[in-house]
TORLO-737007 format. One line per 8 residues: for each residue x, y, z of N, C-alpha, C, O. Coordinates in steps of 0.2 Angstrom, whole numbers, padded with zeros to 4 digits, m for minus. Each point is the difference from the previous one (the first is absolute). Layout:
<atoms>
X:Y:Z:X:Y:Z:X:Y:Z:X:Y:Z | ...
</atoms>
This chain:
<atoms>
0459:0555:0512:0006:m0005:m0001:0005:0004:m0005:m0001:0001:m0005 | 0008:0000:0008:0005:0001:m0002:0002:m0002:m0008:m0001:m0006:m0002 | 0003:0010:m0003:0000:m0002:m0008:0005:m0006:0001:m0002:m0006:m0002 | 0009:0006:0005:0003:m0006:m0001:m0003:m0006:0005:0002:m0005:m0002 | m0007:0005:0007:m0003:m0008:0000:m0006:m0001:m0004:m0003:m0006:0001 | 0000:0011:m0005:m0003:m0003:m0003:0002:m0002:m0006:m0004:m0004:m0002 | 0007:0004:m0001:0004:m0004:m0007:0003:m0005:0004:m0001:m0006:m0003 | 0007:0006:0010:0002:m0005:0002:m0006:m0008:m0001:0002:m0005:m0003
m0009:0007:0008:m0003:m0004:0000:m0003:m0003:m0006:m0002:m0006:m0001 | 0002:0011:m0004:m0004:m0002:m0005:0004:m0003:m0005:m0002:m0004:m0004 | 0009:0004:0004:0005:m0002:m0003:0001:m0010:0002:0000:m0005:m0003 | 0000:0008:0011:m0001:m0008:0004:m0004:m0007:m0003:0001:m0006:m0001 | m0007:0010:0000:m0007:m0003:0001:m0001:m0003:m0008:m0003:m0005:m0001 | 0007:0009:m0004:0002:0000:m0004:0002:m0006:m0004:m0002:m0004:m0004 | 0009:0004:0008:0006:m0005:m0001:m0003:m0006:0002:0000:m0005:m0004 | m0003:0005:0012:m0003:m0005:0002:m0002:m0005:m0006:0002:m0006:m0001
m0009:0010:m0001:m0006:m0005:m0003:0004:m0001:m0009:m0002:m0004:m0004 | 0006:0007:0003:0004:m0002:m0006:0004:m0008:0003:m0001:m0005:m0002 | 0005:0007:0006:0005:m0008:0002:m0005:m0005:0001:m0001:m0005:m0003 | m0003:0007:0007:m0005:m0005:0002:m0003:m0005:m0008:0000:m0006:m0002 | m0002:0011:m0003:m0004:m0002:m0005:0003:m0004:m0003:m0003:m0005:m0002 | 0011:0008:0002:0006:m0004:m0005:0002:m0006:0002:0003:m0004:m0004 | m0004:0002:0014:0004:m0005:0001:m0006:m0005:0001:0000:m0006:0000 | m0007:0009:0001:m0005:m0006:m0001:m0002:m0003:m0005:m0005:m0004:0000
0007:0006:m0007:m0003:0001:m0007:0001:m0009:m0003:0004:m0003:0004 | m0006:0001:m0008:0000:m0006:m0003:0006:m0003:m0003:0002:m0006:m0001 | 0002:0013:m0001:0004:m0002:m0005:0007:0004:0005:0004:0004:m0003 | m0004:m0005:0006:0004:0003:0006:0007:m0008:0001:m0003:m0005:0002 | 0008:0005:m0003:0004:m0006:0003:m0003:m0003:0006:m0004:0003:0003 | 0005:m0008:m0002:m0002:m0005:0006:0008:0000:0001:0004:m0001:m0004 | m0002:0003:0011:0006:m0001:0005:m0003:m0005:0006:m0006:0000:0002 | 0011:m0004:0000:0001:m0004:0004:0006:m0004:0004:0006:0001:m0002
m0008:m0004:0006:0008:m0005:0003:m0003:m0007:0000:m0006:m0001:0000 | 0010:m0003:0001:0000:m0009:0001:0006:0001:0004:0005:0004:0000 | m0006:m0010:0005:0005:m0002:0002:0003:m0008:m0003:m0003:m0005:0002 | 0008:0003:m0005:0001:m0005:m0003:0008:m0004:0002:0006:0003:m0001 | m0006:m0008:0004:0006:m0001:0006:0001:0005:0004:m0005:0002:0004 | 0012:m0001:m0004:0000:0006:0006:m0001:0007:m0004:m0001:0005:0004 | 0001:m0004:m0009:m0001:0006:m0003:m0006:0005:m0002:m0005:m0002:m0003 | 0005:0008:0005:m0006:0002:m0005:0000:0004:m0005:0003:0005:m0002
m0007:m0009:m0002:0000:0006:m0007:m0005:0002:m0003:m0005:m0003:m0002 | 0006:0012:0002:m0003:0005:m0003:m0002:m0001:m0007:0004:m0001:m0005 | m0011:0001:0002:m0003:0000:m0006:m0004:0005:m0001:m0004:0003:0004 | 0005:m0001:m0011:m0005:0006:m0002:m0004:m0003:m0007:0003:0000:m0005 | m0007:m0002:0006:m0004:m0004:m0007:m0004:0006:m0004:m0002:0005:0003 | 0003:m0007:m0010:m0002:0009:m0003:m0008:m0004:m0004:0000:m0006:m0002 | m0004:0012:0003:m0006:m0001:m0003:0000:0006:m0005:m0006:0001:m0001 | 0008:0002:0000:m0002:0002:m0008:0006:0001:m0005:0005:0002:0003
m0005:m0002:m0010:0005:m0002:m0001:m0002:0003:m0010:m0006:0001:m0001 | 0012:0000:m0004:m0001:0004:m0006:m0002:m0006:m0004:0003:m0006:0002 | m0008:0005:m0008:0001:m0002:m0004:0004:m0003:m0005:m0002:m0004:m0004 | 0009:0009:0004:0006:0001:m0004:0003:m0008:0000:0002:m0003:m0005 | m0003:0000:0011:0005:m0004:0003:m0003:m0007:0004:m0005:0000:0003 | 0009:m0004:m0003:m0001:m0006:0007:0000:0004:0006:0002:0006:m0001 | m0006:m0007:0009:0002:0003:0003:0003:m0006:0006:m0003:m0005:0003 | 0011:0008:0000:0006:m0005:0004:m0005:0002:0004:m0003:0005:0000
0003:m0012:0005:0000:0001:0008:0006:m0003:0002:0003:m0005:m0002 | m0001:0010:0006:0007:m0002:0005:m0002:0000:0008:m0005:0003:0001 | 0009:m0005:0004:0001:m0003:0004:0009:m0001:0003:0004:m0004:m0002 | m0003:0010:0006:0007:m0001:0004:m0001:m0005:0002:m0005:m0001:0004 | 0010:m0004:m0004:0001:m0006:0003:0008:m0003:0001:0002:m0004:m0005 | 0002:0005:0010:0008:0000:m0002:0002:m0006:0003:0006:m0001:0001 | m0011:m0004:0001:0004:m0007:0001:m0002:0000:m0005:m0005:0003:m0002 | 0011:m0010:m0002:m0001:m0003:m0006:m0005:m0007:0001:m0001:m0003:m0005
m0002:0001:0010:m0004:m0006:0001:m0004:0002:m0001:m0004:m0004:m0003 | 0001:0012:0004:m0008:0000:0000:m0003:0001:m0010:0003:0003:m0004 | m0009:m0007:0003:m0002:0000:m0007:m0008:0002:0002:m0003:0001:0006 | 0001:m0002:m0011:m0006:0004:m0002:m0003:m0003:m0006:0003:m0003:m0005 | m0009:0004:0006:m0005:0002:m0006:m0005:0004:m0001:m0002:0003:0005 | m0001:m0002:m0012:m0008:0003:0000:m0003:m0006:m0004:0002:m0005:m0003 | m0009:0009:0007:m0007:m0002:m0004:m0002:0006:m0002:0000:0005:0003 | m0004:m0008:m0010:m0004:0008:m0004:m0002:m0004:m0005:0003:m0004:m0003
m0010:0008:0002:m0004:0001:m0005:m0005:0005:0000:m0001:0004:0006 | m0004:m0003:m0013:m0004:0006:m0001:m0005:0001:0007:m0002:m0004:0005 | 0001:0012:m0006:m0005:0000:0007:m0008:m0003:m0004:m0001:0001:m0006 | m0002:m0003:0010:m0007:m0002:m0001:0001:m0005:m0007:m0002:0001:m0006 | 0004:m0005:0007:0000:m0004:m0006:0001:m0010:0003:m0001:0000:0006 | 0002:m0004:m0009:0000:m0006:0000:0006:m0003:0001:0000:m0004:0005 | 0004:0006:m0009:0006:0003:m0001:0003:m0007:0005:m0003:m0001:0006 | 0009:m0004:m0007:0003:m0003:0003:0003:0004:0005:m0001:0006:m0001
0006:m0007:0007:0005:0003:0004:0006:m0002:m0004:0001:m0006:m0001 | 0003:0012:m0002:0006:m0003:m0005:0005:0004:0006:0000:0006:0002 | 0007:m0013:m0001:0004:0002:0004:0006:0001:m0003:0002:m0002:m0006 | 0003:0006:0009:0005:0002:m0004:0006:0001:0008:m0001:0004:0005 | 0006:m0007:m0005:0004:0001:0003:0004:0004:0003:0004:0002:m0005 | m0003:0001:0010:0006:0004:0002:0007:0000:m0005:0001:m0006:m0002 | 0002:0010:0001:0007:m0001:m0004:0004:0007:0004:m0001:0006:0000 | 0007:m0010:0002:0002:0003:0005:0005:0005:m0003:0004:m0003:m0004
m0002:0010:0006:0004:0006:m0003:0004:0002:0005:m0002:0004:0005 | 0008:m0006:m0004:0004:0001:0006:m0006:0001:0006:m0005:m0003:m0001 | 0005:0006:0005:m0004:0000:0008:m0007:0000:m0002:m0004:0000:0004 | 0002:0001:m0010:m0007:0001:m0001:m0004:m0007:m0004:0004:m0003:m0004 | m0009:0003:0005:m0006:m0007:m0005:m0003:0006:m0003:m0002:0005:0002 | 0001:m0007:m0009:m0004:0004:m0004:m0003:m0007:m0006:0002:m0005:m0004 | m0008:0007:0005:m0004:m0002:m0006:m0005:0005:m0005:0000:0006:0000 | m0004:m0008:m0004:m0001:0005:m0003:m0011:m0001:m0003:m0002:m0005:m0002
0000:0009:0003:m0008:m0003:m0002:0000:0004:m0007:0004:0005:m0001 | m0008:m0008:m0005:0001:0002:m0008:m0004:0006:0003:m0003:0000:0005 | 0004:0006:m0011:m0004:0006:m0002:m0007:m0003:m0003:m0002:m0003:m0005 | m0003:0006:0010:m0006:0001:m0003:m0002:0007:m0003:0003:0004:0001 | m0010:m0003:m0006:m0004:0003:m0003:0001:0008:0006:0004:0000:0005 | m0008:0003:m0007:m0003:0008:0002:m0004:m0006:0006:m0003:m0005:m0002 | 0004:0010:0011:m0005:m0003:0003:m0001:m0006:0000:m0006:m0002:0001 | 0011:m0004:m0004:m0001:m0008:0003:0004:0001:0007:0004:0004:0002
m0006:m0010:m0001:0002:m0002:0007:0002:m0007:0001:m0002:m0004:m0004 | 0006:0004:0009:0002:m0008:0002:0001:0001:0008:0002:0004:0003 | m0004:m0013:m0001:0001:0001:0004:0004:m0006:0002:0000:m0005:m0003 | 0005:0007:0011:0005:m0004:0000:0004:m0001:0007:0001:0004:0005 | 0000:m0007:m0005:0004:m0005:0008:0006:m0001:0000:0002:m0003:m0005 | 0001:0005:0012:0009:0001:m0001:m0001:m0005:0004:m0005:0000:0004 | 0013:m0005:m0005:0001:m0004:0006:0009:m0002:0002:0004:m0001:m0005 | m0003:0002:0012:0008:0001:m0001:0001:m0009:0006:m0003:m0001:0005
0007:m0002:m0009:0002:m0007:0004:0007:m0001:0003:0005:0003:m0003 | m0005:m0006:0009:0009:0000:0004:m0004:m0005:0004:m0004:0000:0003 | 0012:m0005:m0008:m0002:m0008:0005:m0004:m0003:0001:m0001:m0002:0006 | m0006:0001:m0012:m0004:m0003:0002:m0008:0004:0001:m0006:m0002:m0002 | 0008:0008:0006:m0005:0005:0000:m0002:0004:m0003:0004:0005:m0001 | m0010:m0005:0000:m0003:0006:m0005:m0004:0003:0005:m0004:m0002:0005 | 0005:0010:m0008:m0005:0007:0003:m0001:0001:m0007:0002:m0001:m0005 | m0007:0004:0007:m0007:0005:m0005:0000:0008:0000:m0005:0003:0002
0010:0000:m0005:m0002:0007:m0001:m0005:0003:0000:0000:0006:0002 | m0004:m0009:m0006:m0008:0004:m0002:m0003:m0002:0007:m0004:0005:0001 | 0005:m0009:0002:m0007:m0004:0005:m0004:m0004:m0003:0003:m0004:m0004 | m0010:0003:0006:m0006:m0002:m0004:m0001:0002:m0006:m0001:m0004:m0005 | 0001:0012:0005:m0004:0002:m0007:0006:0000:m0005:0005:0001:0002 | m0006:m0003:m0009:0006:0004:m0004:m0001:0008:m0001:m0005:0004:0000 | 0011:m0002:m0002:0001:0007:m0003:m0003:0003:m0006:m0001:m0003:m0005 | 0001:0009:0006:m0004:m0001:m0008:0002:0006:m0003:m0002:0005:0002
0006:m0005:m0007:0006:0005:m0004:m0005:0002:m0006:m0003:m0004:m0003 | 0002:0010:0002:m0006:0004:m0007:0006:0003:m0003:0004:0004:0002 | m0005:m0008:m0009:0006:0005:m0005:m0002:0006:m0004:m0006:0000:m0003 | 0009:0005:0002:m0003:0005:m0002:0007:0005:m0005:0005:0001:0002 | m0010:0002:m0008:0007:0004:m0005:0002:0004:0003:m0003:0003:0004 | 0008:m0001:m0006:0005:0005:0001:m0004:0009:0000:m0003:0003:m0005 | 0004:m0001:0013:m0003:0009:0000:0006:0004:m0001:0004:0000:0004 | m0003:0005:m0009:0005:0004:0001:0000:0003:0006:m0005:0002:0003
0010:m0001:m0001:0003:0002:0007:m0002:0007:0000:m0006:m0001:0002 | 0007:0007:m0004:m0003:0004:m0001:m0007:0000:0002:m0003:0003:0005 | 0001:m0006:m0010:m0011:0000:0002:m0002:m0001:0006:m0004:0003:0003 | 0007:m0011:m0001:m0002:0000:0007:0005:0002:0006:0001:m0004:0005 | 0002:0008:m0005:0004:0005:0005:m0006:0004:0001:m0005:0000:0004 | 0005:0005:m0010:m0006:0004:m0002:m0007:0000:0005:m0002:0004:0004 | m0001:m0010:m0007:m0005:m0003:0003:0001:m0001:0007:m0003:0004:0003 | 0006:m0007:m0001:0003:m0001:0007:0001:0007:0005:m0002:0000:0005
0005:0004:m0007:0002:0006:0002:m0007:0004:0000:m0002:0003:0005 | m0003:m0002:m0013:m0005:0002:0002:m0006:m0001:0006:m0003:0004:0003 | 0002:m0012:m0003:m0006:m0002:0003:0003:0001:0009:m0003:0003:0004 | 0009:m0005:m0002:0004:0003:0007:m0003:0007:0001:m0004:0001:0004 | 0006:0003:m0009:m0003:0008:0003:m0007:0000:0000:m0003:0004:0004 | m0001:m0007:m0008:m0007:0000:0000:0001:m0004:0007:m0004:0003:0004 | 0006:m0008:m0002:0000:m0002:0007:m0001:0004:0006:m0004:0001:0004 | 0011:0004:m0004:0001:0005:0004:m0005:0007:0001:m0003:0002:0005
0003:0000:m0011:m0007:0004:0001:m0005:0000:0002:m0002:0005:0004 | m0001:m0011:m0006:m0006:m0005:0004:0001:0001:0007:m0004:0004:0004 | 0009:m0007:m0002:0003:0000:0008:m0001:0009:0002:m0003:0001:0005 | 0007:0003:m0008:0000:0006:0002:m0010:0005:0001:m0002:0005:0003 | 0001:m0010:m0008:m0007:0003:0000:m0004:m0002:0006:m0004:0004:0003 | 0004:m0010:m0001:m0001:m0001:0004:m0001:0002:0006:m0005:0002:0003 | 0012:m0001:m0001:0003:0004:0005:m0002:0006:0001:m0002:0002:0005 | 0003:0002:m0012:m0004:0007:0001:m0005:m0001:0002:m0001:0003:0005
m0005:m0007:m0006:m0008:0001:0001:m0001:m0003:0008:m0004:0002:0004 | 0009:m0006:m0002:0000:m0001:0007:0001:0007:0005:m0003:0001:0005 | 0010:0003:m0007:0000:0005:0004:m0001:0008:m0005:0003:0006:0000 | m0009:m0009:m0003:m0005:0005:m0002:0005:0007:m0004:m0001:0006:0001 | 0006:m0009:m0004:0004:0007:m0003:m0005:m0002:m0010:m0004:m0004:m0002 | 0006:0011:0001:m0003:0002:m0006:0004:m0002:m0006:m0003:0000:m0005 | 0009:m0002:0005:0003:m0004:m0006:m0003:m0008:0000:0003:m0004:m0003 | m0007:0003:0005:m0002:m0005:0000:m0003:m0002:m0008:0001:m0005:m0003
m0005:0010:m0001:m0004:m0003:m0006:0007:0004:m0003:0000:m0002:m0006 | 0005:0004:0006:0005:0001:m0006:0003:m0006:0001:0004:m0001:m0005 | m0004:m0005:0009:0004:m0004:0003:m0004:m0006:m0007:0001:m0003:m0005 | m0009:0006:0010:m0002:m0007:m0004:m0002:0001:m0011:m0002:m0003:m0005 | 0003:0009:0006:0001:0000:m0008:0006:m0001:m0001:m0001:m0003:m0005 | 0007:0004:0005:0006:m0005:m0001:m0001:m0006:0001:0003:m0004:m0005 | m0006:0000:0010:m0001:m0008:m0001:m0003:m0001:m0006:0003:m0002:m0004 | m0010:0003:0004:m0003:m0002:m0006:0002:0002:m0005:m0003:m0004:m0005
0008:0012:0002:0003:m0003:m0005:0007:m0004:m0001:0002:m0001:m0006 | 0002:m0002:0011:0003:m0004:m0001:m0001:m0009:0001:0004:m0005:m0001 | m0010:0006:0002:m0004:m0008:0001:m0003:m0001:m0009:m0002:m0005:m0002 | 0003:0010:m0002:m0004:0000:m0006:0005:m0001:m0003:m0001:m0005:m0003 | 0007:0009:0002:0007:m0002:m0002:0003:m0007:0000:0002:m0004:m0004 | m0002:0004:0013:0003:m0007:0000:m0003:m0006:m0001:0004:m0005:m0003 | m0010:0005:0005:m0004:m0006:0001:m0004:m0001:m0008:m0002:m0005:m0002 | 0001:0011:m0002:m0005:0000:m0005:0004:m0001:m0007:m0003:m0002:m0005
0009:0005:0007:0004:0004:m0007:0007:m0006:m0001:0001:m0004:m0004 | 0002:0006:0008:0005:m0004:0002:0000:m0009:0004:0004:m0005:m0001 | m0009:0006:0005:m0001:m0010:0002:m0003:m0003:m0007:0003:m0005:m0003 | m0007:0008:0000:m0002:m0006:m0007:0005:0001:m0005:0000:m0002:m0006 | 0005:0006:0007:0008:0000:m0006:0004:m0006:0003:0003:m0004:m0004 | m0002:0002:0012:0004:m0004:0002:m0003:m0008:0001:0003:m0005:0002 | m0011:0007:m0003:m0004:m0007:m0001:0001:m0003:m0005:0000:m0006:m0001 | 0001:0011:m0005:m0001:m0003:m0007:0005:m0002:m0001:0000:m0006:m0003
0008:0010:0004:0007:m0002:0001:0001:m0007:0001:0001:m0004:m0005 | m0003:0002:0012:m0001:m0005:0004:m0002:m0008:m0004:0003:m0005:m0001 | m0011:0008:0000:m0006:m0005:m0001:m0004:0000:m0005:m0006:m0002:0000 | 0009:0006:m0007:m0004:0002:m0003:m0006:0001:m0001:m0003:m0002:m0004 | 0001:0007:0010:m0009:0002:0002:0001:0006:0004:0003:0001:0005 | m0007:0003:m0009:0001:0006:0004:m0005:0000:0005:0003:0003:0005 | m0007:m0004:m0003:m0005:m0001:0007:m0002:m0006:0002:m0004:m0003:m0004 | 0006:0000:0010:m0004:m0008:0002:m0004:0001:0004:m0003:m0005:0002
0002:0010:0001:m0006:0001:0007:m0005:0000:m0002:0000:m0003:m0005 | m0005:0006:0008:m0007:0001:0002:m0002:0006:m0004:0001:0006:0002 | m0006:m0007:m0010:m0005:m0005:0000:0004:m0007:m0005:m0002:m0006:m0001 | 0008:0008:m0001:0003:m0007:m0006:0003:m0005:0003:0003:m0004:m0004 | m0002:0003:0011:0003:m0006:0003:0000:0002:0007:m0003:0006:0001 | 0007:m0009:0005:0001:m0001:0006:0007:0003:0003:0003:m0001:0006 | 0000:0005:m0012:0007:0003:0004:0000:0004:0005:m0003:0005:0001 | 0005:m0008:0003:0000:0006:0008:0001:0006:m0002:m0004:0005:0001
0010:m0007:m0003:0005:0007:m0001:m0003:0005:m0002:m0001:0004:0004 | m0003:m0004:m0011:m0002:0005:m0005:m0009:m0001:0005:m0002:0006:m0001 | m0001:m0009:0004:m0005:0001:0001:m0001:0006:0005:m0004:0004:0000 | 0011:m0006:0007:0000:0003:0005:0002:0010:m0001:m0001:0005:0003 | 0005:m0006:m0010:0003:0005:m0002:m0009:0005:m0002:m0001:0006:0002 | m0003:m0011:m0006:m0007:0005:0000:m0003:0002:0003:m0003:0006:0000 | 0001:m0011:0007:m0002:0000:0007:0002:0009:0001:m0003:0005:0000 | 0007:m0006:0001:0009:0005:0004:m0005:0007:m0004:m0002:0005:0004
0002:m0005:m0011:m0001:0007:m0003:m0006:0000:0000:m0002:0006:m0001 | m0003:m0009:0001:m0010:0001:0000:0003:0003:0008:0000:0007:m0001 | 0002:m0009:0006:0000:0004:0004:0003:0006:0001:m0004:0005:0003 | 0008:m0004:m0004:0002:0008:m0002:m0004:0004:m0005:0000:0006:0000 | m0002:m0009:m0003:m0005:0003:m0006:m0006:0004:0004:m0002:0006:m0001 | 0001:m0011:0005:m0008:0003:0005:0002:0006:0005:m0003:0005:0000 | 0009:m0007:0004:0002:0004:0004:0001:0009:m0002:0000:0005:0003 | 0003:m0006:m0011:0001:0007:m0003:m0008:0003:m0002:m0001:0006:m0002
m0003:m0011:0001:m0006:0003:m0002:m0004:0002:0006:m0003:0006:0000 | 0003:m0010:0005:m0004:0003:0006:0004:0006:0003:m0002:0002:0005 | 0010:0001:m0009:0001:0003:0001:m0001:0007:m0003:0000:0005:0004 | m0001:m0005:m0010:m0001:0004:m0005:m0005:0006:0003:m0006:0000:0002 | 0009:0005:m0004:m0004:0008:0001:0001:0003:0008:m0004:0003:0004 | 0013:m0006:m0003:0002:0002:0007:m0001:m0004:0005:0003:0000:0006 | m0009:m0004:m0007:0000:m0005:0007:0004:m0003:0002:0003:m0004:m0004 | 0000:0007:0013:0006:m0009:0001:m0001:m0004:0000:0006:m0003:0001
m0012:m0002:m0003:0000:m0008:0000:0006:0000:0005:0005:m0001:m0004 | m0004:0001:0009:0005:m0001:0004:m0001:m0010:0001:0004:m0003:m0003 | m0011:0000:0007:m0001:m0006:m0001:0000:m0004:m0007:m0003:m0006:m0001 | 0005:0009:m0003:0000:m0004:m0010:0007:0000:0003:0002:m0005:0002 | 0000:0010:m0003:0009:m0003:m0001:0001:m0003:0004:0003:m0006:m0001 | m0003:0007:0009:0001:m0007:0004:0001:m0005:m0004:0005:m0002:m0002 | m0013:0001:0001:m0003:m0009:m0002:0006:m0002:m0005:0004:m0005:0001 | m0005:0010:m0007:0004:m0001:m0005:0007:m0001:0000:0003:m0005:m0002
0000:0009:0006:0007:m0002:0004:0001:m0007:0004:0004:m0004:m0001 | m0009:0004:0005:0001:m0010:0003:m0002:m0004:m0003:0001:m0006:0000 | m0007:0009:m0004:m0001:m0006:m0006:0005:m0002:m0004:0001:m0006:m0002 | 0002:0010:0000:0008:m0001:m0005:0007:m0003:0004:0005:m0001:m0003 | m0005:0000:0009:0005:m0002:0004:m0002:m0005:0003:0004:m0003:0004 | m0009:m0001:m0006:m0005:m0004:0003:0002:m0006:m0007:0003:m0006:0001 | m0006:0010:m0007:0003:m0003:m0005:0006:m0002:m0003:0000:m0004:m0004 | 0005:0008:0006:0007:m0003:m0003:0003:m0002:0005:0006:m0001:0000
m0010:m0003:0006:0005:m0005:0005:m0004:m0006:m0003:0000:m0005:0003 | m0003:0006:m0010:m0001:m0007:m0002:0007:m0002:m0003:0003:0004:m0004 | m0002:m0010:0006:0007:m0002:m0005:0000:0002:m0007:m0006:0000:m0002 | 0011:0002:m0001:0001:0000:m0007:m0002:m0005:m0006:m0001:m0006:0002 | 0000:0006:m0007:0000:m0007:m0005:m0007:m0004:0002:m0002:m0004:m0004 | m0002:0005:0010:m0005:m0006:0001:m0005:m0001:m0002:m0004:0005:m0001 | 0003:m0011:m0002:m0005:m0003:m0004:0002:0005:m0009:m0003:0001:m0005 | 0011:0000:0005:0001:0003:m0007:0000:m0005:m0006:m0001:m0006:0001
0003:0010:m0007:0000:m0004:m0006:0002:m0007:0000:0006:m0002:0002 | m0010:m0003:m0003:0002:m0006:m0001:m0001:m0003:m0008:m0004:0002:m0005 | 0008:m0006:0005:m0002:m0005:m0009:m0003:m0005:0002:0000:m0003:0006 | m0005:0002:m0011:m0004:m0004:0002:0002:m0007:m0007:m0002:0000:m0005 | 0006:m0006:0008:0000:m0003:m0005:m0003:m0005:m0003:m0001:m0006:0002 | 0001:0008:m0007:m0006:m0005:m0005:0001:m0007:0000:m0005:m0004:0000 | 0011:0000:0001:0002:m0008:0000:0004:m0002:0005:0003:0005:0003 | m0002:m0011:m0001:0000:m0001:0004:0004:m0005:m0001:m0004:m0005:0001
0008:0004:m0003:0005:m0005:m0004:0007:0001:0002:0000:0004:0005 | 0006:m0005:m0007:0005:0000:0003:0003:0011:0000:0000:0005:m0004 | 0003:m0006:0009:m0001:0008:0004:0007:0001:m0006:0002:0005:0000 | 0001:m0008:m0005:0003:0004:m0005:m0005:0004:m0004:0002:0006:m0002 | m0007:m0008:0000:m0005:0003:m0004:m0001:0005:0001:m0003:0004:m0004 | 0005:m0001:0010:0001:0009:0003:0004:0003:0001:0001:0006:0000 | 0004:m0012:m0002:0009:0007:m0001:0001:0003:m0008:0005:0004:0000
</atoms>
């Protein structure tokens, strides 16, 4: 294979399982349409949101008949449904859900009415928004940038050990040192940022994220060892390579940091 379709592909395959991860993730927007009379309108409901602040939900909506509400309270809680009205900003409804804790959560239901009828943004389920502290921009650019290249390597690694080229273990000692950086050094700086907790996976909790990131490097780990003293472990790096592209088409954020709230009493007691 040709040097430029192999980085092409690898780059592809790359991009792929990155967008994928980001647009099926938890805390990913919810995008939608209704149609409401003759019109339709476009929504993006945000599911995750800073600490610093309330978090607005808006809705384009340019007739002035169409109104609105929410429903919202704590996730996993007793918690009454506390409603709060649309209030309307030249073409747009905005209302606002209170700031919760590190990792609280709320969850919540949009409603747009015209003459009489109401549609359901949410559907059945409500949304469920995780609030979380402020990452300097820097760190997780950083982070971001590194655990992608640890992405692509993985992929290139792969690829070499399928058409048997010899950059293969240089490929895959670049993954596993940038899986150690990103995932070891750098993800528990923008966990703590976030969530103030440097690790929630596996063995201290059920985070995907940091659990699948372990999974990701025990396997590279092996693979460099069955490789150790010149052997190709040509089939380790395989494994290792679709095992780690296997694992990052798990959505982003699932099963991540949550608060778990002690009372259960009125949902101010969390702002």
């Amino acid at each position: 294979m040709k040097k430029f379709l192999f980085w092409f592909f690898a780059v592809i395959i790359t991009l792929a399982s990155a967008v994928y991860q980001r647009i099926t993730g938890p805390t990913y927007p919810l995008h939608g349409k209704v149609t409401l009379g003759d019109a339709e309108i476009k929504y993006k409901l945000t599911r995750s949101h800073e600490i610093t602040s309330d978090c607005e939900i808006s809705v384009l909506a340019p007739n002035p008949e169409v109104s609105g509400r929410i429903l919202y309270k704590r996730f996993k809680t007793a918690d009454a449904w506390v409603e709060v009205p649309f209030s309307r900003q030249g073409e747009r409804l905005v209302a606002s859900l209170p700031k919760q804790p590190m990792a609280g959560k709320l969850a919540y239901k949009a409603f747009l009415s015209f003459q009489g009828n109401e549609v359901s943004l949410t559907g059945e389920e409500p949304v469920i928004i995780r609030f979380k502290g402020h990452v300097p921009l820097a760190v997780l650019i950083l982070h971001v940038l590194v655990m992608f290249a640890a992405m692509l390597f993985s992929t290139c690694a792969g690829i070499a050990a399928l058409i048997r080229r010899n950059s293969m273990r240089r490929f895959a000692l670049w993954t596993a040192g940038l899986l150690l950086v990103g995932g070891f050094i750098l993800g528990p700086l923008v966990q703590k940022f976030a969530f103030g907790t440097w690790w929630t996976g596996f063995p201290l909790g059920v985070d995907l994220t940091d659990s699948k990131t372990l999974i990701a490097m025990l396997g590279w780990l092996a693979a460099l060892v069955a490789g150790r003293g010149g052997r190709p472990a040509r089939g380790w790096i395989l494994a290792a390579s679709v095992l780690t592209l296997v694992i990052f088409l798990i959505p982003h954020s699932l099963f991540g940091s949550e608060l778990k709230y002690t009372d259960t009493s009125a949902i101010s007691a969390a702002t």
